[in-house]
C-alpha positions in Angstrom: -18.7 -43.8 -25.6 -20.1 -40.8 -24.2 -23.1 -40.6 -22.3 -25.8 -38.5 -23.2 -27.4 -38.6 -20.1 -25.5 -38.8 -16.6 -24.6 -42.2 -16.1 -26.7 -42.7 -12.9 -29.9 -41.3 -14.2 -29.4 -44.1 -17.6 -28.6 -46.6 -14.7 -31.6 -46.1 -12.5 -33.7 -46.1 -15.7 -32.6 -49.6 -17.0 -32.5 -51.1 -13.3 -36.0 -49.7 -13.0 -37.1 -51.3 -16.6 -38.3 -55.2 -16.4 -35.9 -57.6 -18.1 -36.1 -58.9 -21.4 -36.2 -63.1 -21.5 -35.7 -65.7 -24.0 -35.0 -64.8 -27.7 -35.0 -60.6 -26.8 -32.4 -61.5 -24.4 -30.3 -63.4 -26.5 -30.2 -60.7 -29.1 -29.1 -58.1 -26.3 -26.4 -60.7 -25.0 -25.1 -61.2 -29.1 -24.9 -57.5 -29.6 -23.0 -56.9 -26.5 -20.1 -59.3 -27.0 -20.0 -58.5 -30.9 -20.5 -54.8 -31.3 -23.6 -55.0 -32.8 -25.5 -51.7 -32.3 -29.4 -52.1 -31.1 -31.3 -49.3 -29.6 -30.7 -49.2 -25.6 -33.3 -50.9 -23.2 -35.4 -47.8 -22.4 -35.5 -46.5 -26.3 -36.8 -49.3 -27.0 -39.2 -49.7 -24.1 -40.7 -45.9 -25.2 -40.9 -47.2 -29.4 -43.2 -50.0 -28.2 -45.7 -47.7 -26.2 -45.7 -45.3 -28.7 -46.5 -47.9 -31.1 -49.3 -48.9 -29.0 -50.5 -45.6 -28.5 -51.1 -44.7 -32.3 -52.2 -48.1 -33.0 -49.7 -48.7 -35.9 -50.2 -51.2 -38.0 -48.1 -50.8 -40.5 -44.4 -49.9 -39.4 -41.5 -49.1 -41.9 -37.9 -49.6 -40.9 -34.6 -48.4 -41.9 -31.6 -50.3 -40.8 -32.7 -54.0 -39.2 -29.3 -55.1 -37.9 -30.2 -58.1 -36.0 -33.7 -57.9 -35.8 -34.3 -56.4 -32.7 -36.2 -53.7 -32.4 -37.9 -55.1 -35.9 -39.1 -57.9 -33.3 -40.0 -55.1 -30.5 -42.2 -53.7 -33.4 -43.9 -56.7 -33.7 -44.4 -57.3 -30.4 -46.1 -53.8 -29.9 -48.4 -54.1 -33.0 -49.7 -57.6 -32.4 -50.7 -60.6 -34.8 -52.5 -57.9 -37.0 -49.2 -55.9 -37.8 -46.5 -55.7 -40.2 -43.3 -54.2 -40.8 -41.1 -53.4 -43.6 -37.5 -53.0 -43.0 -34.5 -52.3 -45.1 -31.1 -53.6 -44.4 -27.4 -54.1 -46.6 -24.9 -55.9 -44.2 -25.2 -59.4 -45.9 -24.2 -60.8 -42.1 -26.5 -59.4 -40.5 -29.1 -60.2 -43.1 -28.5 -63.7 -42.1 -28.7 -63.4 -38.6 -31.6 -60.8 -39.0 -33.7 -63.6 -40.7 -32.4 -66.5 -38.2 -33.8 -64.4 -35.4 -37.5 -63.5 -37.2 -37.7 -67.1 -38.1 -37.3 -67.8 -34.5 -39.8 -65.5 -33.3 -42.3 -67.0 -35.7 -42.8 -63.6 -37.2 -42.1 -64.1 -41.1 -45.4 -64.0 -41.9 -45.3 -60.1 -40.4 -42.1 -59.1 -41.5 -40.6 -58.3 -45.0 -37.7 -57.9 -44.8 -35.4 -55.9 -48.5 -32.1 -56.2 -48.7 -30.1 -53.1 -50.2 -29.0 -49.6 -50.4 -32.2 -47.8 -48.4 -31.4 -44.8 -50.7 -32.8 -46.9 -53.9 -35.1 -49.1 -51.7 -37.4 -46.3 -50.5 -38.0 -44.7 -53.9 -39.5 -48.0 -54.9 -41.5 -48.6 -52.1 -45.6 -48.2 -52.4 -48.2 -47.8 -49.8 -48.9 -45.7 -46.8 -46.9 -46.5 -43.2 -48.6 -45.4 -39.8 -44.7 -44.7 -38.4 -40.9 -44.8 -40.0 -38.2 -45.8 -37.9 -34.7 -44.4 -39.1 -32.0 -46.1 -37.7 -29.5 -46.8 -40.4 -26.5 -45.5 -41.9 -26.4 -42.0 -39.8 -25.0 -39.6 -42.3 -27.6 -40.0 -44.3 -30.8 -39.5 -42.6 -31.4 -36.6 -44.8 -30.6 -38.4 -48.0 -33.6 -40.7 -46.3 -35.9 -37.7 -45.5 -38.2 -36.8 -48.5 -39.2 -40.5 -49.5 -39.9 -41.0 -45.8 -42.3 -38.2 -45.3 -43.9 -38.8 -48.6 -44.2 -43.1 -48.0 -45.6 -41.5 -44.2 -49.1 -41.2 -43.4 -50.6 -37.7 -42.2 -50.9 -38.3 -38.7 -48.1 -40.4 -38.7 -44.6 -40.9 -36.8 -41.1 -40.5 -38.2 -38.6 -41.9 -35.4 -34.9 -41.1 -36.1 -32.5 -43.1 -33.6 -28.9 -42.1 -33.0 -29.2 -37.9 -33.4 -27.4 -36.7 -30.8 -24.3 -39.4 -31.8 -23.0 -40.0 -28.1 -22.7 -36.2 -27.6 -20.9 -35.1 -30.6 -23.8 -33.5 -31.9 -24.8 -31.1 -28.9 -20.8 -29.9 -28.4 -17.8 -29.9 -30.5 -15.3 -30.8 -27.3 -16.8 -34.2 -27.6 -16.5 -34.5 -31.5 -14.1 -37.1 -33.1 -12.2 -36.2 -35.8 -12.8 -39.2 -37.7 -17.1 -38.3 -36.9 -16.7 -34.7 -38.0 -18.4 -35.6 -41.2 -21.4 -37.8 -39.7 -21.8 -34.8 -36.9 -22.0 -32.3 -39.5 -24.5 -34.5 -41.4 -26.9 -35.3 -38.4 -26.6 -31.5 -37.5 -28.1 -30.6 -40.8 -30.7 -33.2 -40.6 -32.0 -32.1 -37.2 -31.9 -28.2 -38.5 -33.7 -29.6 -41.1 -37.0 -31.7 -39.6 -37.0 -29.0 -36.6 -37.8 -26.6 -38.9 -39.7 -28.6 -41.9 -43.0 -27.4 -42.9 -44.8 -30.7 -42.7 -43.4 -32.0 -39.7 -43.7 -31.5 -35.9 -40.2 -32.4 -34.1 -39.6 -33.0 -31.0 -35.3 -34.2 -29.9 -35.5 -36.8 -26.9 -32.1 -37.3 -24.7 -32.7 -41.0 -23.7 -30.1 -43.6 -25.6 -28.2 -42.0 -27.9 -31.2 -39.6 -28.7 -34.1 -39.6 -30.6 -36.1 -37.3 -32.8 -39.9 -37.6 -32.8 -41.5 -35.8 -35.7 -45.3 -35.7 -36.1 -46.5 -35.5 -40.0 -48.8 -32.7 -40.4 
């Protein structure tokens, strides 16, 4: 995997970061030795404060793997919060559920399992901030019903954009990717220049998108 930032800087920035314990760090530990993709410690670190800092309540999700950052969204919004999130790997449907029962969170979690295409167009209701972090060729697909379930004011978070480099230079891209680079290309052309949106592209992880509803 490429890094996005140089490798000492991402190092310094982790060491720097306190640990996660318990249930947090057995999630990071089960989606090291089995490929399972989370967001990276300091992404995550930054969705909790910004969650804090707009006083979300109500959080929408797109892609829930394992549960993790679902559970960092939790954390960050307190007792009083809830989130929404959308995922279609039956596997990790199971362990996604195993881990929010564990956290005694299913009370503040709803968790819809399916194609996020056909699950967003039914959804109702107004989200403080949307966090897209599922299949990455089709973020734009995702866009519209995003913005439209989004409040004004509110936070669209896109995870993944710069795709381990691909997306910032073609000497890094993948054959096999070329399609999914293409794609994520679009998408950021897209928000960065959308008329109700404020973007802003973030280098930490594999990069993030930050776009402010007008």
């Amino acid at each position: 995997m490429s890094n996005i930032t140089l490798p000492f800087v991402e190092e310094y920035i982790r060491g720097i970061l306190p640990s996660n314990e318990g249930l947090f760090r057995e999630m990071e530990l089960y989606a090291d030795e089995n490929h399972v993709p989370i967001v990276h410690k300091e992404v995550g670190v930054l969705l909790q404060v910004i969650t804090k800092s707009i006083r979300a309540t109500k959080v929408l999700e797109v892609g829930t793997a394992i549960a993790y950052s679902t559970l960092l969204f939790c954390e960050a919004m307190g007792d009083n919060g809830h989130i929404t999130t959308i995922e279609r790997n039956a596997k990790r449907i199971c362990l996604a559920r195993e881990n929010i029962k564990k956290a005694n969170k299913t009370n503040n979690i709803h968790l819809l399992e399916g194609d996020a295409t056909e699950i967003l167009k039914s959804l109702e209701g107004k989200y403080d901030l949307i966090f897209l972090d599922g299949a990455k060729g089709h973020y734009k697909d995702f866009l519209n019903d995003c913005i439209n379930l989004l409040n004004p004011g509110g936070l669209l978070i896109s995870d993944n954009i710069l795709y381990k480099g691909m997306v910032a230079t073609d000497e890094l891209v993948v054959r096999r990717q070329r399609t999914i680079v293409n794609r994520m290309r679009e998408y950021l052309q897209y928000i960065c220049n959308h008329p109700q949106l404020d973007t802003s592209i973030i280098p930490i992880g594999d990069g993030l998108a930050i776009s402010y509803k007008k």
